[in-house]
CHARMM internal coordinates of N, CA and C (Angstrom, degrees):
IC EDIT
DIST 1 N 1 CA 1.4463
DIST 1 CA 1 C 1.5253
ANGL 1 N 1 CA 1 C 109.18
DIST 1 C 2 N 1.6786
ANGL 1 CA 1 C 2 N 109.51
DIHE 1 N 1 CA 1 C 2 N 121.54
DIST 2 N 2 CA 1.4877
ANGL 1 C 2 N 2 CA 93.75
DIHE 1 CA 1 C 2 N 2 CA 179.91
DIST 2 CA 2 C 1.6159
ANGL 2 N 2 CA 2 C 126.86
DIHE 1 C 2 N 2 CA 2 C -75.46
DIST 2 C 3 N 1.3478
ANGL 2 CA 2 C 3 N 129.03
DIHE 2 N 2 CA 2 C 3 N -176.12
DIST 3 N 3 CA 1.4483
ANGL 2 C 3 N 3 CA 115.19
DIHE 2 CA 2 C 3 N 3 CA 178.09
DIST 3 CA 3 C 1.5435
ANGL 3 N 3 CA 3 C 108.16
DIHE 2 C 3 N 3 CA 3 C -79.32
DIST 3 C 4 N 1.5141
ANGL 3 CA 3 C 4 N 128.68
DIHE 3 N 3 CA 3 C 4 N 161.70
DIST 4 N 4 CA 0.7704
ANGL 3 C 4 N 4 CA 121.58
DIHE 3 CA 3 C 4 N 4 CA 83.48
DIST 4 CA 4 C 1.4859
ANGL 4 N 4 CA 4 C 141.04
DIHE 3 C 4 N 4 CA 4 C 95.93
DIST 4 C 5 N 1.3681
ANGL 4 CA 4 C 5 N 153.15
DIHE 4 N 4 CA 4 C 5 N 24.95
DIST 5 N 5 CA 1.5309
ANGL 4 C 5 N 5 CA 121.94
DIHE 4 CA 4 C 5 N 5 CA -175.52
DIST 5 CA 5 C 1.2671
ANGL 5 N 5 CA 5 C 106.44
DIHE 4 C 5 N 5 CA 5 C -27.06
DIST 5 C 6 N 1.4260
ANGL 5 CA 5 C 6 N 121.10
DIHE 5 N 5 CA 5 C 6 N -86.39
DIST 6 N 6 CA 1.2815
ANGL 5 C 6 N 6 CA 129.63
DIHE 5 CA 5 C 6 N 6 CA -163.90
DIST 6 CA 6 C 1.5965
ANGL 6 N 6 CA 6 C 114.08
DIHE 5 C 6 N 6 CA 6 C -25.10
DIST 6 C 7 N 1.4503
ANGL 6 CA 6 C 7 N 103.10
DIHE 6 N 6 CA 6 C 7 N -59.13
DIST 7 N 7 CA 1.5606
ANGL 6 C 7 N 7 CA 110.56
DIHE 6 CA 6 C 7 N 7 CA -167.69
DIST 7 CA 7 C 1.6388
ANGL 7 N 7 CA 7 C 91.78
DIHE 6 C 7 N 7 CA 7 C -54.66
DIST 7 C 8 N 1.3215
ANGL 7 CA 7 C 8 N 129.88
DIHE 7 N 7 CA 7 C 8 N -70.20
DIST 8 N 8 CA 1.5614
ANGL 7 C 8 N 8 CA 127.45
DIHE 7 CA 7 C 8 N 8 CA -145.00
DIST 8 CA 8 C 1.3753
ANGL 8 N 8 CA 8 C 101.79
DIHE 7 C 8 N 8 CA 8 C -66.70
DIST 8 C 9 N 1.7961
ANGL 8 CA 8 C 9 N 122.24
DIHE 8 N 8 CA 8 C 9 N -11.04
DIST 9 N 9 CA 1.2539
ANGL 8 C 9 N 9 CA 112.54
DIHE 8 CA 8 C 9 N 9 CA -170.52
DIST 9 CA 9 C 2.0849
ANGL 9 N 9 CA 9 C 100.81
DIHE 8 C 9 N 9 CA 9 C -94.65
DIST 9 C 10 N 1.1431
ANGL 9 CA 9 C 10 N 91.95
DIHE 9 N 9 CA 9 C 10 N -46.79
DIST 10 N 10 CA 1.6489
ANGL 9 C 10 N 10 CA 99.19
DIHE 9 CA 9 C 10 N 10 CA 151.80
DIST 10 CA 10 C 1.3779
ANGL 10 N 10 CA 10 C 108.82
DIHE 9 C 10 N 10 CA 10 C -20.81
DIST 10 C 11 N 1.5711
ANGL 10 CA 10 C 11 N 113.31
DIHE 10 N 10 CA 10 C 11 N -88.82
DIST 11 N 11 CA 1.4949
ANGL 10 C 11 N 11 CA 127.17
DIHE 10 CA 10 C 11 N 11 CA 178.57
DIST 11 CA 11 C 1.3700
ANGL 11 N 11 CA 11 C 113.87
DIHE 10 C 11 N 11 CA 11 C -30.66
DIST 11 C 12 N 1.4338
ANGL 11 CA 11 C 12 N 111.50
DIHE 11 N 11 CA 11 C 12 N -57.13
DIST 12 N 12 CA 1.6261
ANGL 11 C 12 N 12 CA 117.96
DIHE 11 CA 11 C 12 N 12 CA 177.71
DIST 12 CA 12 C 1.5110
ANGL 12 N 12 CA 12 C 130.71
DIHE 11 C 12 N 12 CA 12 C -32.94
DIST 12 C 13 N 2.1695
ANGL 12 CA 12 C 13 N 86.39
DIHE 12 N 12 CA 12 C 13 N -67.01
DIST 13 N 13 CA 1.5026
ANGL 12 C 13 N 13 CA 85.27
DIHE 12 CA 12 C 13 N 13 CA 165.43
DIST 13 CA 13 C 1.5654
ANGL 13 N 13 CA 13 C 127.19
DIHE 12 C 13 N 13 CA 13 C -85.76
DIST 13 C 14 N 1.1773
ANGL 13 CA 13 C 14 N 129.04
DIHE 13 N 13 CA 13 C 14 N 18.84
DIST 14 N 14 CA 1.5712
ANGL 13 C 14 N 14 CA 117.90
DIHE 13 CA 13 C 14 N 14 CA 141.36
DIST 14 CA 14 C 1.2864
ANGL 14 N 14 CA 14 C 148.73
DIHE 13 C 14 N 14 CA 14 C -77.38
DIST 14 C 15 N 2.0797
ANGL 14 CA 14 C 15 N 91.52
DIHE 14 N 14 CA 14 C 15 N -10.58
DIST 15 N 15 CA 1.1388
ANGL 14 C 15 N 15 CA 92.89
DIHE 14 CA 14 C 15 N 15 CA -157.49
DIST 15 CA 15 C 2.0527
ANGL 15 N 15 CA 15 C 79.76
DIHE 14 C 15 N 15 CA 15 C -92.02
DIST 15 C 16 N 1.4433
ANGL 15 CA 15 C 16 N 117.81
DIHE 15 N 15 CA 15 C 16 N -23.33
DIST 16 N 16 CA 1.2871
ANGL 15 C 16 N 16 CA 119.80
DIHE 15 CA 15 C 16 N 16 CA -177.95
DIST 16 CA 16 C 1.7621
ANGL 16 N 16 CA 16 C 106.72
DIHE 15 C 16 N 16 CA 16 C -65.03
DIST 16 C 17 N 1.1711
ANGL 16 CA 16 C 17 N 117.40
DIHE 16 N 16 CA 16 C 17 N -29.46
DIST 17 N 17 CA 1.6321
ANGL 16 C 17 N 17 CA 121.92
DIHE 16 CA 16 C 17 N 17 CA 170.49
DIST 17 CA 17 C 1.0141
ANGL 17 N 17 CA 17 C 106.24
DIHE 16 C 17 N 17 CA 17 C -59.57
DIST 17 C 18 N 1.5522
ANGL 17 CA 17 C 18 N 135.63
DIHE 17 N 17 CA 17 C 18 N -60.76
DIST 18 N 18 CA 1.6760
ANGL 17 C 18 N 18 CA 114.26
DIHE 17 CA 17 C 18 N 18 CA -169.21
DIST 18 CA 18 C 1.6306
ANGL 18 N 18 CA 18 C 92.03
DIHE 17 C 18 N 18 CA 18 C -78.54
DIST 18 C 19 N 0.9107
ANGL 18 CA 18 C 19 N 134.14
DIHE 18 N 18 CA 18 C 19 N -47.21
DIST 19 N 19 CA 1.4182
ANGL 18 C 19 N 19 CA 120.44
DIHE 18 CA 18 C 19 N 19 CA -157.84
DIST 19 CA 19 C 1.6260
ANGL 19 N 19 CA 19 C 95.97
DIHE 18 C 19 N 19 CA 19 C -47.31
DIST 19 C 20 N 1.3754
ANGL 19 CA 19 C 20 N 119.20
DIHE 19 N 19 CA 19 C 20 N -76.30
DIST 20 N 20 CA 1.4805
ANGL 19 C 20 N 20 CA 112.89
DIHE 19 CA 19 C 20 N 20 CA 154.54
DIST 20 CA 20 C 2.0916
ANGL 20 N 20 CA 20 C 129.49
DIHE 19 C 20 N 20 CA 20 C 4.65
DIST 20 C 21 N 1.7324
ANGL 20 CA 20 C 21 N 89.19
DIHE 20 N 20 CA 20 C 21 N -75.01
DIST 21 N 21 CA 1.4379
ANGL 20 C 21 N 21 CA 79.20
DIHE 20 CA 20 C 21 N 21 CA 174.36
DIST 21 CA 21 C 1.4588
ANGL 21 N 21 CA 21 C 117.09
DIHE 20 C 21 N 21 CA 21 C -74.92
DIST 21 C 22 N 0.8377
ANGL 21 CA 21 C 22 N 124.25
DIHE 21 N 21 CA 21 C 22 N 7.41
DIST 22 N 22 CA 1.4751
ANGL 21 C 22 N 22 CA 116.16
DIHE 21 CA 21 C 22 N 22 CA -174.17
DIST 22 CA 22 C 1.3310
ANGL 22 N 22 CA 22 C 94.60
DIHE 21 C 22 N 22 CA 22 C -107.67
DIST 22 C 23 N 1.0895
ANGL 22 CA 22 C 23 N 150.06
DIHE 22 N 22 CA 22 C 23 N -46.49
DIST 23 N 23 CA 1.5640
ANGL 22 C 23 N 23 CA 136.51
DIHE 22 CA 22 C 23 N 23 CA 146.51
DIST 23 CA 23 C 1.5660
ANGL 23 N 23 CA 23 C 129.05
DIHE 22 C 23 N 23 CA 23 C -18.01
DIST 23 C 24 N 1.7432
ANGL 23 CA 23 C 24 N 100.93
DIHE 23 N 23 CA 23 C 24 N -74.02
DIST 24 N 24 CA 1.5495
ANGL 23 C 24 N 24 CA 117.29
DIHE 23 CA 23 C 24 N 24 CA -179.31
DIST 24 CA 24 C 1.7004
ANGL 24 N 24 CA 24 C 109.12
DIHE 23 C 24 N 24 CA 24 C -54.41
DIST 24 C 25 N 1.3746
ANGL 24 CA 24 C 25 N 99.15
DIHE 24 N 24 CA 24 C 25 N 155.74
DIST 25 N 25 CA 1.8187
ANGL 24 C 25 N 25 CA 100.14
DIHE 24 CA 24 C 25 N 25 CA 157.33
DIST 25 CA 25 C 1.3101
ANGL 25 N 25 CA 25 C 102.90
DIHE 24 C 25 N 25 CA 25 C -62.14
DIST 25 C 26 N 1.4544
ANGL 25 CA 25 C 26 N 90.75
DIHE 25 N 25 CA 25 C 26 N 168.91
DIST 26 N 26 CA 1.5086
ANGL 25 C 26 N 26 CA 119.67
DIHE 25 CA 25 C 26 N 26 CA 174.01
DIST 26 CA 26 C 2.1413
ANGL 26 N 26 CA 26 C 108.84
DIHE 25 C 26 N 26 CA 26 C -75.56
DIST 26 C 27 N 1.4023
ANGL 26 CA 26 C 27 N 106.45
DIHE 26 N 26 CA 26 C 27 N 123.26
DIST 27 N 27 CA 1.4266
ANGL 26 C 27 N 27 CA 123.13
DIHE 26 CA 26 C 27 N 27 CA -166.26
DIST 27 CA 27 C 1.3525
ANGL 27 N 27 CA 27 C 141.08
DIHE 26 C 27 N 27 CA 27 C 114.01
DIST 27 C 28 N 1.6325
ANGL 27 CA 27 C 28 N 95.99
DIHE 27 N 27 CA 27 C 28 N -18.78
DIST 28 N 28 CA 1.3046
ANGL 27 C 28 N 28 CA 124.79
DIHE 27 CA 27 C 28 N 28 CA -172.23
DIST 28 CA 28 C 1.3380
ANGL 28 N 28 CA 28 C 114.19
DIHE 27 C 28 N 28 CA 28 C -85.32
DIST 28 C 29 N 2.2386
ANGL 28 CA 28 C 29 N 109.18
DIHE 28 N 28 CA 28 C 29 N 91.44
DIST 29 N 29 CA 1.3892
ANGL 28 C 29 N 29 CA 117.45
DIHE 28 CA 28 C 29 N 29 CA -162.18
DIST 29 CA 29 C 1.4739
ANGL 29 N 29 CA 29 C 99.99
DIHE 28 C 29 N 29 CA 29 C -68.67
DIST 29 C 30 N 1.4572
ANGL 29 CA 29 C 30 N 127.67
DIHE 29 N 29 CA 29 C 30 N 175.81
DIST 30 N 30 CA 1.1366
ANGL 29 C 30 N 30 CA 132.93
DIHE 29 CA 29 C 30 N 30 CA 141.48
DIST 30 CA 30 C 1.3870
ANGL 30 N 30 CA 30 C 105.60
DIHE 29 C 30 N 30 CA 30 C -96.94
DIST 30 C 31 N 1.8903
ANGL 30 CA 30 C 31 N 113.63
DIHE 30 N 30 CA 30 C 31 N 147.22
DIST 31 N 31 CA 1.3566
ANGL 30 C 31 N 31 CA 125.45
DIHE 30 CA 30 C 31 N 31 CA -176.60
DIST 31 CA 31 C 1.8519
ANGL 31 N 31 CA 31 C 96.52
DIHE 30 C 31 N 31 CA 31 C -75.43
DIST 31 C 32 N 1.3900
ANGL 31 CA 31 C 32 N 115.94
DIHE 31 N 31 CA 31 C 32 N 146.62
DIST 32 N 32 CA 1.5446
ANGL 31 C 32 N 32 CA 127.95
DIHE 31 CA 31 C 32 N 32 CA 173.45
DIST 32 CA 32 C 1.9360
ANGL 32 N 32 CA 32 C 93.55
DIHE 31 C 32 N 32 CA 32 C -66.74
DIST 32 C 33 N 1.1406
ANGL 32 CA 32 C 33 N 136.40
DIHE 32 N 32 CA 32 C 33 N -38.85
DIST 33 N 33 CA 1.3465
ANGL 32 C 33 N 33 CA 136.13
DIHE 32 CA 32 C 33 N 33 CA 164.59
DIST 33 CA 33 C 1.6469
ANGL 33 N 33 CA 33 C 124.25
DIHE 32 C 33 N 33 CA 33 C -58.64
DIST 33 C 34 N 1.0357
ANGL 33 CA 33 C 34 N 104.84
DIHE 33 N 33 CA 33 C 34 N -14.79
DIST 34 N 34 CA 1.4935
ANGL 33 C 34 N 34 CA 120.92
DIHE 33 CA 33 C 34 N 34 CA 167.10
DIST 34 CA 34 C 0.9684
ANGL 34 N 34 CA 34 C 127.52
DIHE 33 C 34 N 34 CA 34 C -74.11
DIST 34 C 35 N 1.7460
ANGL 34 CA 34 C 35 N 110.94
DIHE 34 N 34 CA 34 C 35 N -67.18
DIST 35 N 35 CA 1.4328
ANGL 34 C 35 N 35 CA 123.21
DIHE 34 CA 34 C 35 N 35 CA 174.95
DIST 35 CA 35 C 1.9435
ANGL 35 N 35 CA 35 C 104.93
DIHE 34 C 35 N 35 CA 35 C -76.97
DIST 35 C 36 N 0.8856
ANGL 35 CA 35 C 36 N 118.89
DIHE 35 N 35 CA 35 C 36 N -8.62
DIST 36 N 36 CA 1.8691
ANGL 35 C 36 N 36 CA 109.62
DIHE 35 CA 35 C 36 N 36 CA 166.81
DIST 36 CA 36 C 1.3042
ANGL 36 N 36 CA 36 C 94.36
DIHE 35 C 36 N 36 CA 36 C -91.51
DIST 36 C 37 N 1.4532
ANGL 36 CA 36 C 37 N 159.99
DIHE 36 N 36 CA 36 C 37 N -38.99
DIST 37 N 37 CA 1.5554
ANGL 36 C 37 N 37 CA 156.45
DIHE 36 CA 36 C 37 N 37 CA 134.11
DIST 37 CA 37 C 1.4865
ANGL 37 N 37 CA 37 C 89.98
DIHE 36 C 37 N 37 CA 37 C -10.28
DIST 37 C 38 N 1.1564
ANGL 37 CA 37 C 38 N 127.39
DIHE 37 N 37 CA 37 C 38 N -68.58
DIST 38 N 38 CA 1.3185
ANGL 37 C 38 N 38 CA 116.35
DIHE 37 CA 37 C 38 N 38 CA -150.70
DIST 38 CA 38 C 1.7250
ANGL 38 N 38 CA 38 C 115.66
DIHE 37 C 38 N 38 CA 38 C -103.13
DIST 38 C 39 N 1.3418
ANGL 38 CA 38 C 39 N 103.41
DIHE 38 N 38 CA 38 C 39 N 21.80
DIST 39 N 39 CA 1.7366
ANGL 38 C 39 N 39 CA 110.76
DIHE 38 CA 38 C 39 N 39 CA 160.51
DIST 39 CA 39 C 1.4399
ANGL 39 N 39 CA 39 C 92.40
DIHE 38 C 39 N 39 CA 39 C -111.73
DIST 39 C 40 N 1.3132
ANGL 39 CA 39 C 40 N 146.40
DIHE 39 N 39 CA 39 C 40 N -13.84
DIST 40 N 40 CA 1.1934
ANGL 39 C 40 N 40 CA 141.72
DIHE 39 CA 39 C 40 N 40 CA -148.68
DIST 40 CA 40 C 1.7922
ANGL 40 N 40 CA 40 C 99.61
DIHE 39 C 40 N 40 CA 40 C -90.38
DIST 40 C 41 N 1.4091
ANGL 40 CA 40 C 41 N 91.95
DIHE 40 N 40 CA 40 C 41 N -51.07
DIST 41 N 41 CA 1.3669
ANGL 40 C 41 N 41 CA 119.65
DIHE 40 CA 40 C 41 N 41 CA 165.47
DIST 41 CA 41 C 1.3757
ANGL 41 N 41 CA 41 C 129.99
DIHE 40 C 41 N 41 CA 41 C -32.06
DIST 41 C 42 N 1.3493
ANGL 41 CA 41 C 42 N 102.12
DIHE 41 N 41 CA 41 C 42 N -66.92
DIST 42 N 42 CA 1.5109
ANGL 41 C 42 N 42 CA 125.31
DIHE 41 CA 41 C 42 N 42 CA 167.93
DIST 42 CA 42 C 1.3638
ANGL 42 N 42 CA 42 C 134.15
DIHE 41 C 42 N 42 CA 42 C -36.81
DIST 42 C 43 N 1.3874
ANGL 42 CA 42 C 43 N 85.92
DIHE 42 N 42 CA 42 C 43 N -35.43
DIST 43 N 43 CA 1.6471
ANGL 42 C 43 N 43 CA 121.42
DIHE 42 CA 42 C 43 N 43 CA -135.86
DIST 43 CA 43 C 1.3611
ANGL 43 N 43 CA 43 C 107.51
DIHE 42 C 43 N 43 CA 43 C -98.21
DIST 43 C 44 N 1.6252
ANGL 43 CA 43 C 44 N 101.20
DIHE 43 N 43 CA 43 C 44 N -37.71
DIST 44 N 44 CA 1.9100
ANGL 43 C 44 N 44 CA 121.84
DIHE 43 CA 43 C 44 N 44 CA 165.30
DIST 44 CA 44 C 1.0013
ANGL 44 N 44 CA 44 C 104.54
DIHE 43 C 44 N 44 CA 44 C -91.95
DIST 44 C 45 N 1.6372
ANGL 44 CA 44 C 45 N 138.85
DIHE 44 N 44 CA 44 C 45 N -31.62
DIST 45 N 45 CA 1.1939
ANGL 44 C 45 N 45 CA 115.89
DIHE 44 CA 44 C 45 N 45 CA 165.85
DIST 45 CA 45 C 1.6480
ANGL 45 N 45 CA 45 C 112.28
DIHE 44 C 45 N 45 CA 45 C -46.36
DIST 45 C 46 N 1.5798
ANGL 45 CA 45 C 46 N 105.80
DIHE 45 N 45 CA 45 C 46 N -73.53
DIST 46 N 46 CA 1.1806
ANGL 45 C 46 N 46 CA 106.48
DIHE 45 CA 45 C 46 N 46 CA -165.46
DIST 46 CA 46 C 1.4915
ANGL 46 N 46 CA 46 C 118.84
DIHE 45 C 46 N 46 CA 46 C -59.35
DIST 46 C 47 N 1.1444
ANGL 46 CA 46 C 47 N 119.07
DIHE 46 N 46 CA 46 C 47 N -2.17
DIST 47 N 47 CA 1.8085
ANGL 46 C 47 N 47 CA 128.68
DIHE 46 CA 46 C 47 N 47 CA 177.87
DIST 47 CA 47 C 1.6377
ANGL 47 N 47 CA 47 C 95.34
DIHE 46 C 47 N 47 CA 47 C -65.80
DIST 47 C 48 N 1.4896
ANGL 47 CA 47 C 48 N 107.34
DIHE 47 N 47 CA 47 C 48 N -63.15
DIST 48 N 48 CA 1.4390
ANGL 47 C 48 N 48 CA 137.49
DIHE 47 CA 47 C 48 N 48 CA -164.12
DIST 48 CA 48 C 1.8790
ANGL 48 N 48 CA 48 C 100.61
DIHE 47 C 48 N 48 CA 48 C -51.68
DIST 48 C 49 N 0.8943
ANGL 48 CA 48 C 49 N 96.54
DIHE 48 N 48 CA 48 C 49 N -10.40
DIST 49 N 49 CA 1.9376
ANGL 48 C 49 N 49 CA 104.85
DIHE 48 CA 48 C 49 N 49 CA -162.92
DIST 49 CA 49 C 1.5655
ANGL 49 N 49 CA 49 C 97.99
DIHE 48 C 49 N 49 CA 49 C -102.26
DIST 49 C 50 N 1.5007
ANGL 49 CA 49 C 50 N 117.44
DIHE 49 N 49 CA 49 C 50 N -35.35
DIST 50 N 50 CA 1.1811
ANGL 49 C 50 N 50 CA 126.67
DIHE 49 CA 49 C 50 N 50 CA 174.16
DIST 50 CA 50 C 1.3163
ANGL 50 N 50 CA 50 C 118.80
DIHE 49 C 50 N 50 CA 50 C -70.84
DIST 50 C 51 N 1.3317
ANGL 50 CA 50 C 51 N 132.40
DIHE 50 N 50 CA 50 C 51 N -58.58
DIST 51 N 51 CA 1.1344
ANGL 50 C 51 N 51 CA 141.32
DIHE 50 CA 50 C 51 N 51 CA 158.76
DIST 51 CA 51 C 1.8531
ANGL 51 N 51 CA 51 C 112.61
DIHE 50 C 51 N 51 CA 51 C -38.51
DIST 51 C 52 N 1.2424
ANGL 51 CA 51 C 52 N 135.17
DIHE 51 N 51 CA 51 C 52 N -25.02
DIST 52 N 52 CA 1.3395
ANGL 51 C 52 N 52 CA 126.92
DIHE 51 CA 51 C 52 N 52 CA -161.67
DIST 52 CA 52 C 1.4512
ANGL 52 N 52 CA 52 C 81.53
DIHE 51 C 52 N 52 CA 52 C -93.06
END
COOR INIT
IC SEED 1 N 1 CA 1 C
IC BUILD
């Protein structure tokens, strides 16, 4: 069974969080309004992909 919007957009932005921390210095939180911005994101993209 494949995933998901939600799940792969989930997946997405975690995989953009470490990529992130592994970029940023060390301390540099992400806001909880950020990363829900950025499943929200995902999330209509990948909706939008379904629908075509």
């Amino acid at each position: 069974m494949g995933k998901s919007d939600k799940e792969l957009a989930v997946e997405l932005v975690i995989a953009q969080i470490q990529a992130t921390s592994v970029i940023k210095h060390a301390g540099h939180v992400l806001k909880s309004e950020t990363v829900t911005n950025l499943i929200t994101t995902y999330y209509n993209a990948l909706h939008s992909l379904d629908d075509n």
